[in-house]
N, C-alpha and C positions, 0 to 999 in steps of 0.2 A: 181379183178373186171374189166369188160370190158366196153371203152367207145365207146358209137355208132358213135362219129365222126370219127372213122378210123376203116380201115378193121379188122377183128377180126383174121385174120391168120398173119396179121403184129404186131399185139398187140400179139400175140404170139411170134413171133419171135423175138420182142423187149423185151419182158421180161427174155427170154432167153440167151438174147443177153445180157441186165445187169446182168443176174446170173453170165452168166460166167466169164465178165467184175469184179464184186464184190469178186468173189471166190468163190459163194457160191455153185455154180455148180465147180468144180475143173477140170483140164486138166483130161481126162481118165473116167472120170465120165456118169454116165449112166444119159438120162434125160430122162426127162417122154414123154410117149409113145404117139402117134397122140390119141388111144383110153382113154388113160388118163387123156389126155386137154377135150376131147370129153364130157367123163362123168365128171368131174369134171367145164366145165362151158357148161356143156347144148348143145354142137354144134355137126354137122357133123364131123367126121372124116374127111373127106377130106379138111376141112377147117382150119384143124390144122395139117395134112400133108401140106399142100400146105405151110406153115408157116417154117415146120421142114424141108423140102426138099428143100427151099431157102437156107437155112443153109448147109446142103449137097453141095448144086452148087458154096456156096461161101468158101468151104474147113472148115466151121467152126466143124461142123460136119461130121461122118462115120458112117456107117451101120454094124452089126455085124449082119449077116445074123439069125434070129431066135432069138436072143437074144435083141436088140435095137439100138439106136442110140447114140454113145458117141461123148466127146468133144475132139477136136481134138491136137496135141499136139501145133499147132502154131496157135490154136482158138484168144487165148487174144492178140497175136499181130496182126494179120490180122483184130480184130475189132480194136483194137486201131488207128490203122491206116486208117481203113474207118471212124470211127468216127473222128479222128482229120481232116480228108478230111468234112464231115462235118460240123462240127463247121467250119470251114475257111471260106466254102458255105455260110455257114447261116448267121456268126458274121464280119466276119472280110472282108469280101469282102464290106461287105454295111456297114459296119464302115468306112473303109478307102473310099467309096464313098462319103457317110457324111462329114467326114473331109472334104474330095475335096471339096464340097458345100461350106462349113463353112470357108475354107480358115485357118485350122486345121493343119500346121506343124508335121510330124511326132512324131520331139522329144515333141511337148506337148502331144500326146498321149499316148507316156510313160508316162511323167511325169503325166499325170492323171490316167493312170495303178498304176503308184505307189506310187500317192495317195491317190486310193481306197483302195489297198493294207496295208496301214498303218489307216483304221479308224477301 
């Protein structure tokens, strides 16, 4: 299912992005085709290559000329690492601001790491 608050060729490409992250797409694995996305949620082509071809430029994917697009063999580390760049972006940089505010000690925010960690 697609939501209209984000681009629909990025909602592709995130979803793909968790397969392979999951395993559920595998290293070597064939994904489905721009025309595949296409018919299978009602859109242009191009708006689900535009999605796949991201993927291509960030090494996660390769082209088998005539045949499709696989995953690539250092796919899951290459996301995991844009993804932990990420999260860092999203969570921890404006955490550790926050504290600053709050006058927040580092080691208590471990200690409230792990005491989430244990409820």
């Amino acid at each position: 299912m697609l939501d209209d608050a984000k681009p629909i060729f990025l909602q592709i490409k995130e979803q793909l992005e968790d397969s392979i992250l999951n395993g559920s797409i595998p290293i070597g694995e064939r994904v489905p085709s721009t025309n595949e996305f296409a018919q299978h949620y009602k859109i242009n082509p191009a708006t689900a290559g535009k999605g796949i071809n991201q993927l291509v430029d960030e090494g996660i994917l390769f082209k088998k000329r005539g045949v499709g697009m696989f995953v690539t063999e250092t796919a899951q580390e290459i996301l995991l690492e844009k993804r932990k760049q990420q999260f860092f972006n999203a969570y921890i940089i404006p955490l550790k601001q926050e504290a600053t505010k709050l006058h927040i000690a580092e080691e208590e925010i471990i200690r409230m790491l792990k005491e989430e960690e244990q409820r």
